[in-house]
C-alpha positions in Angstrom: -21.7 18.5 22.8 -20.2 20.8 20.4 -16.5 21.7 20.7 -17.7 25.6 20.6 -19.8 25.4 23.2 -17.1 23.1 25.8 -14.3 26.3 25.3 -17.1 28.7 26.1 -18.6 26.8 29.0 -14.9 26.0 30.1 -14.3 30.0 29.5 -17.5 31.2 31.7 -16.0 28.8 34.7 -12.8 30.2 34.5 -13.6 34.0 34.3 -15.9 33.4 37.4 -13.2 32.4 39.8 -11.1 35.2 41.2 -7.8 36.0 40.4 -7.8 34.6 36.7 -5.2 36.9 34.8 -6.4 38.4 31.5 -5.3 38.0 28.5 -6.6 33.9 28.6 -5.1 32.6 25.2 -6.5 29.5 23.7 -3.4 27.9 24.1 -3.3 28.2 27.7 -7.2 27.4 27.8 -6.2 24.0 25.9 -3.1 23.4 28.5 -5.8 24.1 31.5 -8.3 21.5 30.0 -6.2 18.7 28.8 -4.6 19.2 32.9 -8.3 19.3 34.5 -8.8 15.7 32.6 -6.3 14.2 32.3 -7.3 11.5 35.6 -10.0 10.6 32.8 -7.2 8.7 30.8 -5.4 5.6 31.6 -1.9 5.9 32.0 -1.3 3.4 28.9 -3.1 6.1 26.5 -0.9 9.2 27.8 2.5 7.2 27.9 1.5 5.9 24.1 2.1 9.8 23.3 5.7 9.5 24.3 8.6 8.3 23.2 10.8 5.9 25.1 13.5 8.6 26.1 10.9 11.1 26.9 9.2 8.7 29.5 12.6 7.4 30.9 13.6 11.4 31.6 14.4 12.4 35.0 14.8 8.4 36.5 17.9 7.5 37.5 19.2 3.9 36.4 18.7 2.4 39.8 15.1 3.1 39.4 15.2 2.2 35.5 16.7 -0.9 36.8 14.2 -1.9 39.0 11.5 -2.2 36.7 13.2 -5.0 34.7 13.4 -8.4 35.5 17.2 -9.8 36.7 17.2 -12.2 33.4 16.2 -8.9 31.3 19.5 -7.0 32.5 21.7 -9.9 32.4 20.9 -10.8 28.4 21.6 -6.9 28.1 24.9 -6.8 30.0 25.4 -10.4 28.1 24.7 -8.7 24.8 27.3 -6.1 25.6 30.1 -8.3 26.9 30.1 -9.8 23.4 29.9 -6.9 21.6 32.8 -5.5 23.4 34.8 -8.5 22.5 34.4 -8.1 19.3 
């Protein structure tokens, strides 16, 4: 389907709901969309647009924690003790 046609049919559906406010910018047509399907991508292909401190945001270290396995935190916390020594 051409791209052209998607906004416009996208467009019509909007503007036929109540409520919509005018102006509707592109960009905000573009955020709308890429929120109505976003289900349709795994999570792998949306966190792969992300860096790591971007993804980590807003968690707390008990919960960063908790996704690692106990020998993965203790070869970190290793790690440091020996660069602290030196």
């Amino acid at each position: 389907m051409d791209d052209g046609s998607t906004v416009i049919n996208q467009l019509l559906q909007k503007y036929s709901l109540e409520g919509i406010a005018m102006p509707y910018t592109m960009e905000q047509f573009r955020k709308d969309y890429v929120k109505a399907h976003l289900g349709d991508l795994d999570p792998e292909e949306i966190l792969s647009r992300f860096g790591a401190e971007d993804r980590l945001k807003g968690l707390g270290a008990e919960e960063i924690l908790r996704a690692l396995k106990i020998e993965e935190v203790e070869a970190y916390l290793n790690k440091l003790k020996k660069k602290k020594r030196h």
